[in-house]
C-alpha positions, 0 to 999 in steps of 0.5 A: 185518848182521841185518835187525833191525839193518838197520831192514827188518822180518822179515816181510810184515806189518811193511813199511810203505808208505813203506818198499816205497815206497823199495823200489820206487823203489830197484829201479826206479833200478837198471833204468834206470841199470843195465839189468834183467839187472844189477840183482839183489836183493841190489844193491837191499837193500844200496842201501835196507839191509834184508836180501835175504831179506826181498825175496825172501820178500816178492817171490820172483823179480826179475821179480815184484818189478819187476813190483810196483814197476810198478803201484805207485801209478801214475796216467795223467798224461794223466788230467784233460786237458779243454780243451773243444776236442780241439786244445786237449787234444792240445796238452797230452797232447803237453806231459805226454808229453814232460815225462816221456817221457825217464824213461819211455822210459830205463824201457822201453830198460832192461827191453829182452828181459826184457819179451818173455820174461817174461809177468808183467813184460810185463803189468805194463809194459802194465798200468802204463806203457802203457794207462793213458795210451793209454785216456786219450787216447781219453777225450779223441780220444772227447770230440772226436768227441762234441763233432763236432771229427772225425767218429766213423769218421775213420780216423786215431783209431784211429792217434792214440795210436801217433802220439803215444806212438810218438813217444817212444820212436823219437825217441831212437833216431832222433837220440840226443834224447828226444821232450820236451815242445816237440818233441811239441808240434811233433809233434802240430801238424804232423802230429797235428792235421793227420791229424785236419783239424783244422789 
């Protein structure tokens, strides 16, 4: 089928946003259902019918395209929370985090060796899935501290986002569940708030 006939334009300029919206979304899909080596560029043109020449001239390589799907459109979704207590505000980072922890983690397992051997896709995972939500928990363990909630050098802030997000990844591999939003929940006060001498 001809890219015209397949309704995928033929050039850079001619994707719309909501159509490399749903080229996003499609490869992305593919990684987690598939694993990163399985999917191909042309599994994902024939999913979203359009052409796979008009993915690789617009992306080149698998890995970049991936990458781009990444840091599309992406916001931290710890970004907001300000309870006015630090207590308050990690309940709900912990509450954000197992709500999307599954699909995220589902994410991160499937790209598996990809990530450490190609400079482009490790970035983007960094850039996109990770330091996003870890710079906004320190926006809320800073509030904490100048709110007096913890002293600026108590020696557990530094481990707060490892705690909390490390959490979501090992779970899984740990007892085959994921680390949703009740059991972070848990998590953070039996041991969160308890580090920080806030129980």
């Amino acid at each position: 089928m001809r890219e015209a006939e397949s309704g995928c334009a033929p050039s850079r300029s001619k994707i719309t946003s909501e159509r490399e919206r749903e080229f996003f979304e499609a490869v992305l899909d593919e990684v987690r259902t598939h694993g990163y080596e399985a999917v191909t560029m042309e599994g994902v043109a024939a999913r979203t019918r359009c052409g796979k020449s008009t993915l690789y001239r617009r992306w080149r390589t698998k890995a970049r395209f991936v990458a781009a799907a990444l840091r599309a459109d992406r916001q931290p979704r710890c970004a907001g929370i300000d309870t006015g207590s630090l207590a308050g505000d990690l309940r709900l980072v912990a509450a954000a985090a197992g709500a999307w922890s599954d699909r995220d983690t589902t994410l991160l397992q499937a790209l598996g060796y990809a990530v450490m051997t190609d400079d482009d896709l490790r970035d983007a995972v960094r850039e996109t899935v990770i330091a996003p939500e870890v710079a906004a928990l320190e926006d809320v363990l800073r509030r904490g501290v100048e709110r007096g909630e913890v002293p600026a050098g108590h020696p557990a802030l530094e481990f707060v986002p490892g705690m909390i997000f490390g959490m979501t990844r090992i779970r899984p591999l740990i007892s085959g569940r994921p680390a949703d939003a009740d059991y972070l929940t848990r998590y953070v006060e039996s041991a969160v708030l308890p580090a920080l001498g806030l129980a």
